[in-house]
Backbone as a ProteinNet text record, in pm:
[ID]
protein_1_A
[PRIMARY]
XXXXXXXXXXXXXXXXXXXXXXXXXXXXXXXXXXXXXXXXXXXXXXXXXXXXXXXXXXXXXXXXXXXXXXXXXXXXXXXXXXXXXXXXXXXXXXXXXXXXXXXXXXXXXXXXXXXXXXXXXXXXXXXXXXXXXXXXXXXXXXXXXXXXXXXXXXXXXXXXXXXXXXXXXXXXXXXXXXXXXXXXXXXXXXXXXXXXXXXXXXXXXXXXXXXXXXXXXXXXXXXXXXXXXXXXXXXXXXXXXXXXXXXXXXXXXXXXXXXXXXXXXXX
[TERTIARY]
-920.8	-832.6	-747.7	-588.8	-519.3	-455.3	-382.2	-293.4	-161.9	-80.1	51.9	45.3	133.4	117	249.3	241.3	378.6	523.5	601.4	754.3	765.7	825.4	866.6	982.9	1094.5	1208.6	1248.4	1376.1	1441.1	1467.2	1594.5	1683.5	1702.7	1649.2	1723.7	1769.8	1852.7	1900.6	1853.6	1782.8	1722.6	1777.1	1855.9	1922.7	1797.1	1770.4	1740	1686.5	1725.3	1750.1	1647	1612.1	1492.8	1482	1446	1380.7	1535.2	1533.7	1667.4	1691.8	1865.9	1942.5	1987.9	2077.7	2122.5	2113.6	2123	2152.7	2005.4	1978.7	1851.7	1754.9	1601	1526.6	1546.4	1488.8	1498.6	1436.8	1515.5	1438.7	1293.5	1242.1	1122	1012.6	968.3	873.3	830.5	678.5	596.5	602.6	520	536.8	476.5	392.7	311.5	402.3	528	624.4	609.4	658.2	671.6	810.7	874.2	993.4	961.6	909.4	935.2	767.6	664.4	588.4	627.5	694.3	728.8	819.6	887.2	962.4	837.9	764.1	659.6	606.7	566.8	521.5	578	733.4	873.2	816	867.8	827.4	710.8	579.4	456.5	500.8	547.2	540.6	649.2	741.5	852.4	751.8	655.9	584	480.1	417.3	292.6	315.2	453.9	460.4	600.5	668.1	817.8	908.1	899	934.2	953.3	1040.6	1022.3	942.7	913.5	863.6	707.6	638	481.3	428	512.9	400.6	408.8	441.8	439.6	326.6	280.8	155.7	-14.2	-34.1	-178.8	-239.8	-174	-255.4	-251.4	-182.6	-178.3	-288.4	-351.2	-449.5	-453.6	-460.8	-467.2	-562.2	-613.7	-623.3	-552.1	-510.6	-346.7	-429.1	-557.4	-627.5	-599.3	-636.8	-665.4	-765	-891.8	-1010.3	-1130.5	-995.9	-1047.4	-1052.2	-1105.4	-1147.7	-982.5	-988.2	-956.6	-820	-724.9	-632.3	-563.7	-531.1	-504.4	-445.9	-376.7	-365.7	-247	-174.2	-95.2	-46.5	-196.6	-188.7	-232.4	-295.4	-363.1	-536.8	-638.2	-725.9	-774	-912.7	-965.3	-1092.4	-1148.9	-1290.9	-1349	-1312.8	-1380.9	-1463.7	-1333.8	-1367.9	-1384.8	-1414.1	-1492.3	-1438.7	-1283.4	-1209.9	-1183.6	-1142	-1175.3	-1291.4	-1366.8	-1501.8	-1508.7	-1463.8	-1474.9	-1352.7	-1260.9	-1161.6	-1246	-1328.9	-1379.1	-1511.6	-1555.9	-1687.3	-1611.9	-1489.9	-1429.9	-1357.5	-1321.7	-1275.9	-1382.6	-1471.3	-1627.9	-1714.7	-1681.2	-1736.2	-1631.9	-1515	-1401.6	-1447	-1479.2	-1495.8	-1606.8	-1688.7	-1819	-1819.6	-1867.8	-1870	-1748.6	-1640.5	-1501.5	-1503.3	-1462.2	-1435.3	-1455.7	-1462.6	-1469.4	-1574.2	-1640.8	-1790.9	-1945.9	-1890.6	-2011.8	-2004.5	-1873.7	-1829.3	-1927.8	-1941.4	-1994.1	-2106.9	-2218.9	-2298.6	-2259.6	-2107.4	-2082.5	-2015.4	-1913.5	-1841.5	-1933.9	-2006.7	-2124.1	-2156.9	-2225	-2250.1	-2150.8	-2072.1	-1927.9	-1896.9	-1907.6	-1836.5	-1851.3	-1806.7	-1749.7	-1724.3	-1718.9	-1688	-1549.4	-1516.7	-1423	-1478.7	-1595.1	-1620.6	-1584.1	-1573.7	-1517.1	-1687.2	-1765.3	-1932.1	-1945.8	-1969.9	-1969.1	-1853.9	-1734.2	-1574.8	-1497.4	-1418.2	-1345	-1255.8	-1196.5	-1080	-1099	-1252	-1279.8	-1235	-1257.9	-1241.5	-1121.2	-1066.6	-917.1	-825.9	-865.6	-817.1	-880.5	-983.7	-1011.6	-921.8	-926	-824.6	-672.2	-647.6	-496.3	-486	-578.8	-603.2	-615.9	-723.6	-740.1	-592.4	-478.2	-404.2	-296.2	-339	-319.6	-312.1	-474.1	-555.7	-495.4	-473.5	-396.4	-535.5	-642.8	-746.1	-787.1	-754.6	-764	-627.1	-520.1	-428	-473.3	-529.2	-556.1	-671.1	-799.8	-851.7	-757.2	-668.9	-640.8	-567.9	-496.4	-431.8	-550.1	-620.1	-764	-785.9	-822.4	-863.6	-789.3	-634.8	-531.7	-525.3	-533	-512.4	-674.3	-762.5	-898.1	-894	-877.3	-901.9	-766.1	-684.2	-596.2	-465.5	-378.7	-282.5	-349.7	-434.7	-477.9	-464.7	-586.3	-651.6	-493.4	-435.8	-306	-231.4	-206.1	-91.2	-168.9	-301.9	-374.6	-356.4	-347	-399.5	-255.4	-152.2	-35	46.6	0.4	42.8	-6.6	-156	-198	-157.8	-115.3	15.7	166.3	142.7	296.9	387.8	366.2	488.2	554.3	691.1	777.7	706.5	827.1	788.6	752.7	868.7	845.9	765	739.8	568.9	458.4	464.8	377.9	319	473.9	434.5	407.7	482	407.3	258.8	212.9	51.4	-37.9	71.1	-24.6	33.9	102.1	117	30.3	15.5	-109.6	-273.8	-252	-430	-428.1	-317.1	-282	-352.4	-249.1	-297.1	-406.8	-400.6	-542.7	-646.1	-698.6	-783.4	-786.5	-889.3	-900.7	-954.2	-1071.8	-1133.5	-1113.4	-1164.5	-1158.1	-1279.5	-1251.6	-1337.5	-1315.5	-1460.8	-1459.6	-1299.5	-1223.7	-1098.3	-1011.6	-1041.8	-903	-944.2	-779.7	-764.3	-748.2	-787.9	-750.4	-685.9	-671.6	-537.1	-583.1	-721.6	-778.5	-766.1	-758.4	-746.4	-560.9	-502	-388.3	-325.3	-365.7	-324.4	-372.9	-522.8	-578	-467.4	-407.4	-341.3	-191.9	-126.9	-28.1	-36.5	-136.7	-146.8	-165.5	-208.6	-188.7	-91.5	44.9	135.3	261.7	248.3	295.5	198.2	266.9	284.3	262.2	211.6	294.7	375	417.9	495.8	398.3	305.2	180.7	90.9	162.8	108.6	252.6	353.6	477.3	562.8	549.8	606.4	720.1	839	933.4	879.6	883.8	891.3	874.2	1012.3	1101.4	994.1	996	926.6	799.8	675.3	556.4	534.4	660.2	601.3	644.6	774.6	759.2	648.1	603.9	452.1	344.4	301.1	265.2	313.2	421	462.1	465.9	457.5	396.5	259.4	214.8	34.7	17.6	98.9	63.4	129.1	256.4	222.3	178.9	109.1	11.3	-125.3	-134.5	-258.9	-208	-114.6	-50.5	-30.1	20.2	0.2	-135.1	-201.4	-378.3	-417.5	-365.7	-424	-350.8	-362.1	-274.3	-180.6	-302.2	-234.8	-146.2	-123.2	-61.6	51	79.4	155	309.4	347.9	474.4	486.6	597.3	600.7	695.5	756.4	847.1	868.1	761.7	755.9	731.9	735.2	751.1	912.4	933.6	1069.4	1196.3	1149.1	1314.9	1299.6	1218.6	1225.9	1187.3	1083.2	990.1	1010.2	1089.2	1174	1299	1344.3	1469.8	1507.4	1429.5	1438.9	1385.6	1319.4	1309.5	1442.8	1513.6	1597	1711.4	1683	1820.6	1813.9	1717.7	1611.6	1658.2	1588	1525.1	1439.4	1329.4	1280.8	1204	1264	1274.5	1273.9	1267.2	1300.9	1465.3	1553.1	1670.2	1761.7	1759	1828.1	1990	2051.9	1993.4	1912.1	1828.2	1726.4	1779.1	1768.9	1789.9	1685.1	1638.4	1597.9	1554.7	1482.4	1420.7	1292.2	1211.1	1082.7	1050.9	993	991.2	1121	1253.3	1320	1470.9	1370.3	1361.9	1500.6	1614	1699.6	1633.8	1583.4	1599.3	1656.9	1675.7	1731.1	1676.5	1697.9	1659	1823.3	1824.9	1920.7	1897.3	1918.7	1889	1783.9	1770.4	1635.1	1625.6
-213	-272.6	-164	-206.4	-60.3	-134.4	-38.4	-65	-20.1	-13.5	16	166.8	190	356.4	369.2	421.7	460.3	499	385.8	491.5	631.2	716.5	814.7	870.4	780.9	786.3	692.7	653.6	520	492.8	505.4	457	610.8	553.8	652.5	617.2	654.6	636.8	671.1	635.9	706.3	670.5	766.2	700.1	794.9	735.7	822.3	775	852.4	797.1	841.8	714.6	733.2	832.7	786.6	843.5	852.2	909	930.7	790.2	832.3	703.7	631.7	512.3	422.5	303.8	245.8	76.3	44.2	-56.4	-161.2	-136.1	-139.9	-147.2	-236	-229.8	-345.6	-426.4	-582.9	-722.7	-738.4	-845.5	-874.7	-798.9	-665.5	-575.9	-571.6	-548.4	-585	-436	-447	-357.3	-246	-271.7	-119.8	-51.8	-111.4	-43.6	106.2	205	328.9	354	312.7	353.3	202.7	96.3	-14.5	12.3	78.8	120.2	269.9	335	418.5	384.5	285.1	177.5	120.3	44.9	31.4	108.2	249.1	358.8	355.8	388.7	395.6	305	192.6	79.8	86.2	66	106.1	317.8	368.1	425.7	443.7	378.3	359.9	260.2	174.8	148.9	234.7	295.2	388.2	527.4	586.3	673.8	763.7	653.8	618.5	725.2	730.9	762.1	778.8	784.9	717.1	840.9	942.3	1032	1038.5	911.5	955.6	1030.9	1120.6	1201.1	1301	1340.7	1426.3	1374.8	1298.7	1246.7	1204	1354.1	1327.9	1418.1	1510.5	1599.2	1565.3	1415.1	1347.8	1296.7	1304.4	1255.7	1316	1174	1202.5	1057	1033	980	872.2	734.5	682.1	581.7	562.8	496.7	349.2	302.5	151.5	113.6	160.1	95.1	184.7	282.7	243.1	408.4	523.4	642.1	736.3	837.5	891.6	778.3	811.5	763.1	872.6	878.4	955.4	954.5	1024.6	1022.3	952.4	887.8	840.1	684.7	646.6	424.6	471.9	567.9	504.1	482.8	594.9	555.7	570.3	493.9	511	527	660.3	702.5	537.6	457.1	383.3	242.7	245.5	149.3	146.4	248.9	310.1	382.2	385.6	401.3	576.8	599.5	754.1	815.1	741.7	794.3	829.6	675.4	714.5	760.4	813.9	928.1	1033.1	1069.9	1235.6	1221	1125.6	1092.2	1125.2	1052.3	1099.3	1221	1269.4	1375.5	1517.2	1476.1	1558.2	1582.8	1455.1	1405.8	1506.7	1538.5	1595.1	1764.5	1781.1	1936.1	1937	1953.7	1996	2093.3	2055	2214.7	2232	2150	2145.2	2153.4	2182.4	2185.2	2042.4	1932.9	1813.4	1721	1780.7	1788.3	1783.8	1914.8	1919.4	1804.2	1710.9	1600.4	1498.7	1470.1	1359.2	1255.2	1357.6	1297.7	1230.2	1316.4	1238.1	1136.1	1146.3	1022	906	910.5	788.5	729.9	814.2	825.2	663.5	764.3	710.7	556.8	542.5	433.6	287	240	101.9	120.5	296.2	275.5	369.4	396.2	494.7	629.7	669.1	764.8	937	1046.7	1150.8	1223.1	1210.7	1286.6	1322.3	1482.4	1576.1	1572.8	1550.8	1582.3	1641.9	1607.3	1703.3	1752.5	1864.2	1960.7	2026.9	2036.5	2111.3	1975.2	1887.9	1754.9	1777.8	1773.8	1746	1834.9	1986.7	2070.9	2067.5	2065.3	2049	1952.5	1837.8	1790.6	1796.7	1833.2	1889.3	2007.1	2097.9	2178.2	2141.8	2016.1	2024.6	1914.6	1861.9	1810.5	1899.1	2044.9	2120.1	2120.2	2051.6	2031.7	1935.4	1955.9	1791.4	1727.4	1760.8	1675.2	1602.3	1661.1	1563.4	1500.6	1500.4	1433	1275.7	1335.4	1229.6	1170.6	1151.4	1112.6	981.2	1059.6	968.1	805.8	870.2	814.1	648.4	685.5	652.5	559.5	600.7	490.1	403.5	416	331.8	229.4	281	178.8	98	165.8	65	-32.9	-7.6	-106.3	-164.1	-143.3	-196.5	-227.4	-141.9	-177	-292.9	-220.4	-316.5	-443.1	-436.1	-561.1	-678.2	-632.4	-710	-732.9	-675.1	-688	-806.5	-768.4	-880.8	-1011.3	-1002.4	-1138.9	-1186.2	-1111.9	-1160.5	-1193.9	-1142	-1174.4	-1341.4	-1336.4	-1465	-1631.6	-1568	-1659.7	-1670.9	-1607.9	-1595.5	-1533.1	-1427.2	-1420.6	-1249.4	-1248.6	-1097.9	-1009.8	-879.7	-739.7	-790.1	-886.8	-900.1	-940.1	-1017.1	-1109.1	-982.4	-996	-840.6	-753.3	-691.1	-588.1	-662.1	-775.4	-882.4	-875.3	-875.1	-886.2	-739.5	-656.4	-526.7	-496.3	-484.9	-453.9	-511.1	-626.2	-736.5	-660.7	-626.7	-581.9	-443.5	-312.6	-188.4	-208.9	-303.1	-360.2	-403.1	-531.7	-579.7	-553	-555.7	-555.4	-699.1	-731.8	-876.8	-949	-892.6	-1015.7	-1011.2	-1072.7	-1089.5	-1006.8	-920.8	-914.2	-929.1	-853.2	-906.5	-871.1	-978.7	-1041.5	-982.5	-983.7	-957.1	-1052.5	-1066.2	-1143	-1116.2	-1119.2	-1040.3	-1119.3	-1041	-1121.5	-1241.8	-1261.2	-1368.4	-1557.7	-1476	-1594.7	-1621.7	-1527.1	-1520.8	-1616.4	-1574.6	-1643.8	-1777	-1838.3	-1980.2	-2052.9	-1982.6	-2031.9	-2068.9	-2000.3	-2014.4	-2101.9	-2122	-2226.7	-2351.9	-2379.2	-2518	-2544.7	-2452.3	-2503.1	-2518.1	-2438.1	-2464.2	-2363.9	-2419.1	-2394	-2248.6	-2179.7	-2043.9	-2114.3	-2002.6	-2022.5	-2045.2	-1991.1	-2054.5	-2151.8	-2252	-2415.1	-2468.1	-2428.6	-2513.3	-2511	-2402.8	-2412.5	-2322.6	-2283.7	-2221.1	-2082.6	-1982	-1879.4	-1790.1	-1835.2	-1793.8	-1872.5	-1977.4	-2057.2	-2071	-1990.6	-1961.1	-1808.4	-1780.2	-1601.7	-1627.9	-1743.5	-1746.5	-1838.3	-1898.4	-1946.7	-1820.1	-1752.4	-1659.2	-1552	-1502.7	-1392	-1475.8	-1656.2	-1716.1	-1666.8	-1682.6	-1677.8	-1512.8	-1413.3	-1287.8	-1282.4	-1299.8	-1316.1	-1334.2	-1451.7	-1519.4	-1435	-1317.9	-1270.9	-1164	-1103.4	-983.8	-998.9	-1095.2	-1154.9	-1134.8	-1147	-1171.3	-1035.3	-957.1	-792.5	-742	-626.1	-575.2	-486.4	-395.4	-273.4	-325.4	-452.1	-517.3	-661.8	-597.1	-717.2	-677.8	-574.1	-561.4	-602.9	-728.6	-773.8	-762.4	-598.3	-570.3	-556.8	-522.6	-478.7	-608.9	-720.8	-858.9	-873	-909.5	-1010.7	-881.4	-790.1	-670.4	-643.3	-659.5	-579.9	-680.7	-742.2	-846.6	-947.7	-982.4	-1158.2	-1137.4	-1017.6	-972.3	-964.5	-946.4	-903.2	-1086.8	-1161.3	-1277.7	-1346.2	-1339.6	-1392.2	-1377.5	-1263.3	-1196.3	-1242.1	-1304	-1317.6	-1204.2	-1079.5	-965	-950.8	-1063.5	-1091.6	-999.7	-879.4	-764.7	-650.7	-681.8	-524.8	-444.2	-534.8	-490.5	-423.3	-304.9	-209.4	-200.5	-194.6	-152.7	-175.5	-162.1	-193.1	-155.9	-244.7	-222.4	-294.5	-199.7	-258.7	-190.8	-260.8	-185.8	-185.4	-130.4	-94.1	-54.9	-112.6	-56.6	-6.3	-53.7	-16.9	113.8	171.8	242.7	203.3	211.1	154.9	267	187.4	248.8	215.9	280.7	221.3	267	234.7	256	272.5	345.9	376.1	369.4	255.3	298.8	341.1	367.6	382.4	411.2
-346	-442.7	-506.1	-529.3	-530.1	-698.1	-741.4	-845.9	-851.5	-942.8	-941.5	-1031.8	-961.8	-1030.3	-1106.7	-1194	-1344.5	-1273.6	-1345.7	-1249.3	-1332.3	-1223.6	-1296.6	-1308.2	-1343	-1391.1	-1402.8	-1512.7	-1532.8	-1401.8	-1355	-1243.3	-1153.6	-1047.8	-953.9	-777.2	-729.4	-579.2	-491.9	-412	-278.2	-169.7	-74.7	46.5	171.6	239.2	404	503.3	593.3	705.8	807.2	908.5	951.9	1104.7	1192.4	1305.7	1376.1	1503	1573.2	1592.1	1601.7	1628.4	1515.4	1553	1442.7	1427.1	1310.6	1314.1	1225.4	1238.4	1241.9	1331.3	1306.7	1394.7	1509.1	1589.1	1747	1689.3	1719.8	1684.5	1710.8	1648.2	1716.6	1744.3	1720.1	1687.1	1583	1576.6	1490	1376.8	1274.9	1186.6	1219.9	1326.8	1375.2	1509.8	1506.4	1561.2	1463.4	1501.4	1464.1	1355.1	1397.2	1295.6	1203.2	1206.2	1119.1	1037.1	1113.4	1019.4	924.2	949.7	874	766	797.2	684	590.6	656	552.6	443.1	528.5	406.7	335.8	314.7	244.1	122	187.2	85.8	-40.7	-0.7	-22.9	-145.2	-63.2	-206.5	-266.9	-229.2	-367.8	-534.5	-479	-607.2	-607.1	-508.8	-556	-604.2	-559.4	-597.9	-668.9	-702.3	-715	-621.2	-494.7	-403.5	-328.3	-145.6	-66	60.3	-3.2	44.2	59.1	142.7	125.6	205.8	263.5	364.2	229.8	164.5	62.2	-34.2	-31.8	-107.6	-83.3	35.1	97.6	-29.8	-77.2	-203	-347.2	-336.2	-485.3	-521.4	-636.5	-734.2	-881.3	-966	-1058.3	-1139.4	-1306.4	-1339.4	-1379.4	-1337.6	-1421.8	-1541.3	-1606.3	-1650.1	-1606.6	-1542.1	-1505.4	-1441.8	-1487.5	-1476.6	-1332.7	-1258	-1125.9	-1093.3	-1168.2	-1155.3	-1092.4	-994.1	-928.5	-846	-884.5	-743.1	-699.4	-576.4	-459.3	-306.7	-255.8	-122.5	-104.8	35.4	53.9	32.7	31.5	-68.3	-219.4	-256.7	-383.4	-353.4	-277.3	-299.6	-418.6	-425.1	-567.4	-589.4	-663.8	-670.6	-725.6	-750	-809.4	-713.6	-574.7	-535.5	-382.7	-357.1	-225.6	-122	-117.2	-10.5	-14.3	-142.6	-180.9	-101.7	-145.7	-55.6	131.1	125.3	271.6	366	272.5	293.1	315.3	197.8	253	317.7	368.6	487.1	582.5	596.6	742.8	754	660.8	676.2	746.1	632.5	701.7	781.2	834.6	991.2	1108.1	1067.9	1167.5	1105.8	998.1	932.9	870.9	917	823.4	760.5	632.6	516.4	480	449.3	378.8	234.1	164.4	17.9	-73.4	-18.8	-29.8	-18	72.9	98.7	3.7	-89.9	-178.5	-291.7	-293.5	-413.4	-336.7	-235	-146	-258.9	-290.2	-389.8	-515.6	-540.8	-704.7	-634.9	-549.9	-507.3	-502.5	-473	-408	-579.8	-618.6	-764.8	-862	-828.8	-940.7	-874.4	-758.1	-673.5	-790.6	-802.4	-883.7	-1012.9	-1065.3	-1197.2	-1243.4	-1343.2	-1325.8	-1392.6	-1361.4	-1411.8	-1353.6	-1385.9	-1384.7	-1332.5	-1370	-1369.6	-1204.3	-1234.5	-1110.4	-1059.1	-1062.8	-1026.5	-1091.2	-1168	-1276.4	-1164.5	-1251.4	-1195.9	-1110.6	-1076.9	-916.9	-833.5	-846.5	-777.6	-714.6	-796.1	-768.9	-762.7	-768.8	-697	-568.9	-552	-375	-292.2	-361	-308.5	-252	-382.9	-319.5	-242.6	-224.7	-118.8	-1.3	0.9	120.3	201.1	117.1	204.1	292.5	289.4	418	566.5	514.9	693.5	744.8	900.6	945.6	989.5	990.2	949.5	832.4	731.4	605.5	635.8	684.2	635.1	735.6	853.9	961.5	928	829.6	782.6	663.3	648.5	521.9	578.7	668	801.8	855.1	882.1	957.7	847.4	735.9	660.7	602.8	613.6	546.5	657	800.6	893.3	928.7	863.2	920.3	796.9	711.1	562	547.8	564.5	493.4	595.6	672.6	780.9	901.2	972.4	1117.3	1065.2	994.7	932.6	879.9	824.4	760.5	861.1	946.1	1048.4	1173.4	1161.2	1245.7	1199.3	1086	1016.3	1070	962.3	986.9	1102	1223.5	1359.9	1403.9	1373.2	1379.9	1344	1190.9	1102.1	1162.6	1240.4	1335.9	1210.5	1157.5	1110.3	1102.2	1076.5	1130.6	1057.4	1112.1	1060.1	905.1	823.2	692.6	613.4	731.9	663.9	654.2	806.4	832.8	708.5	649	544.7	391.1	392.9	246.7	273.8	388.3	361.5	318.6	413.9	399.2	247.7	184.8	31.6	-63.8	14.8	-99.3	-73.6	63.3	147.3	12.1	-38.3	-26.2	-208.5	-306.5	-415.7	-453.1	-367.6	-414	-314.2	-275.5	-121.1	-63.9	-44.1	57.1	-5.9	-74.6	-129.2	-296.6	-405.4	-505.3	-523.3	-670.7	-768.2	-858.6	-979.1	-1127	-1186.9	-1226.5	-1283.7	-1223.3	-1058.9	-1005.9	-862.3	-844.3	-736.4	-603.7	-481.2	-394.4	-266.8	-183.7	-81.2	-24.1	50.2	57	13.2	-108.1	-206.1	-243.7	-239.6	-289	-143.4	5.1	153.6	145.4	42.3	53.3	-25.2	-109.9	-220.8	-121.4	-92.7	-15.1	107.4	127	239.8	164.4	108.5	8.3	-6.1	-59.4	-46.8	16.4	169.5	282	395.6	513.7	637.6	646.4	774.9	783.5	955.5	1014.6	1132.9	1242.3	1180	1331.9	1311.7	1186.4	1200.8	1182.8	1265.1	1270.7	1105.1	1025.4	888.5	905.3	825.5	787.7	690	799	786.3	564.8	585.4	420.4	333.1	345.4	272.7	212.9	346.8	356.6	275	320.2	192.9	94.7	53.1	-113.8	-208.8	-99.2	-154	-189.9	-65.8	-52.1	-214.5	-203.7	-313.4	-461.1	-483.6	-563.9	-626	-537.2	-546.6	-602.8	-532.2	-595.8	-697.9	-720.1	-892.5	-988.5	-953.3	-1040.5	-1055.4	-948.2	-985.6	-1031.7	-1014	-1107.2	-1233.4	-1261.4	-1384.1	-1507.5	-1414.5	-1477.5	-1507.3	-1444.8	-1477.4	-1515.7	-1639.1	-1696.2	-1605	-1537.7	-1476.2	-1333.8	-1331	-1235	-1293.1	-1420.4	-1455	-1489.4	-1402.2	-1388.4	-1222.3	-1203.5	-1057.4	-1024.6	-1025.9	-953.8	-850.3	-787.3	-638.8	-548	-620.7	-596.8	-571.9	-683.7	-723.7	-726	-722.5	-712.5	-589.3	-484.8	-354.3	-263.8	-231.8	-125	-151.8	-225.2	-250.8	-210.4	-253.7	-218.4	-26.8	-42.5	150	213.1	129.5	161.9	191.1	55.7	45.1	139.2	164.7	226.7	381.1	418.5	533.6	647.3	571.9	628.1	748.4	815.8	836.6	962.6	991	1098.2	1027.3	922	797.8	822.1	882	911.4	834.6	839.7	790.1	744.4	613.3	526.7	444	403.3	282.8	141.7	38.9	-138.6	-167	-247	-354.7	-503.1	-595.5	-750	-745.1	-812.1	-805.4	-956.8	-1050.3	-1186.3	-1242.2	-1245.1	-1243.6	-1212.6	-1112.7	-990	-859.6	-834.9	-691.8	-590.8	-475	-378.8	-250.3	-145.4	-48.7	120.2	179.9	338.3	426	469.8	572.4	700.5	789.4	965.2	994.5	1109.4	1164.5	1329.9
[MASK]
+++++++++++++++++++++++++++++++++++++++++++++++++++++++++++++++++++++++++++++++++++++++++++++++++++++++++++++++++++++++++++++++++++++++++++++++++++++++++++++++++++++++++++++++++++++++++++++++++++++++++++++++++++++++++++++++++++++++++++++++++++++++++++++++++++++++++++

């Protein structure tokens, strides 16, 4: 379960441009296309990290107080709610005896709360050390796509629906996780909800229609939590691209993010 992380500036412009070549991604490829998943990241941390630069954010962690210990890395893991953890299991499993390693016990420790006990500033300087290694970085990699990418893009393939749907789910998987916990809502429930009140494309429904049900339902749970009750990354960006029927992530991309413009250029 992820949260929204603080903008850090009023307004600002982000233009850039992706992988060789020009235009729009190629139709009809899914989001684990390579250049349309690297659009994703984009996306994903223009709210996590008000910027469209996340490979620059495997050595980020800090406290943002919202309930959920340690956030970090390139989604937002969180000492609190397990994924932190099994960031540096796998990392350790590839490097034994890493700097990250001797935390193993407090991590475990801490898991569902937001507590700091046996981490601190060694914590989190190890950390940002260790996003050197292209083993920690490929650890971090590993666990964004076992918990949170595969899993969303599966689902969402199943629902029949585009690159756009695609990444509406994995932002919801990245936020909330899948299932619900104590007073939060998670994607699960947010997809039962949206199916009540339509279709997706793989029971014969309209596309547009099924994610604004869908981006309905996550509001409503953003709503409910504090540290999730700015729904920008809703209604300034992923409604926006609804609307626009984006539906391929077709380039150019605009949008706001906490009051934030950013943009996507080609690809």
């Amino acid at each position: 379960m992820k949260h929204r992380r603080p903008a850090l500036a009023a307004v600002a412009a982000l233009v850039l441009t992706g992988c060789s070549g020009t235009g729009s991604p190629s139709p009809e490829t899914g989001l684990d296309d390579p250049a349309k998943k690297d659009i994703a990241m984009r996306l994903v941390s223009s709210a996590e990290n008000s910027t469209l630069d996340w490979k620059a954010q495997y050595g980020y962690i800090e406290d943002i107080g919202d309930g959920r210990g340690y956030t970090a890395g390139i989604i937002g893991f969180c000492s609190a709610t397990g994924d932190l953890l099994k960031v540096v299991e796998r990392y350790t499993a590839k490097r034994p005896g890493n700097a990250l390693a001797d935390f193993l016990p407090a991590l475990r420790a801490v898991n569902g709360s937001d507590s700091h006990e046996g981490l601190g500033a060694a914590f989190a300087h190890a950390w940002a050390e260790a996003a050197a290694d292209p083993r920690f970085r490929a650890a971090q990699d590993a666990e964004r796509d076992s918990s949170y990418f595969d899993p969303a893009v599966e689902r969402a393939e199943a629902d029949g629906l585009s690159a756009l749907g695609q990444f509406v789910y994995y932002d919801a998987y990245v936020m909330h996780g899948y299932a619900d916990a104590e007073g939060t809502v998670g994607f699960r429930t947010m997809r039962a909800q949206a199916l009540a009140e339509a279709d997706p494309p793989s029971g014969g429904g309209d596309e547009e229609a099924y994610l604004n049900a869908f981006l309905d339902a996550r509001v409503a749970a953003m709503r409910k939590e504090p540290s999730h009750s700015d729904t920008s990354r809703v209604e300034t960006a992923q409604r926006v691209f609804v609307r626009e029927g984006r539906l391929q992530l077709e380039t150019p991309l605009v949008w706001k993010v906490y009051g934030e413009r950013f943009r996507i250029d080609g690809s």
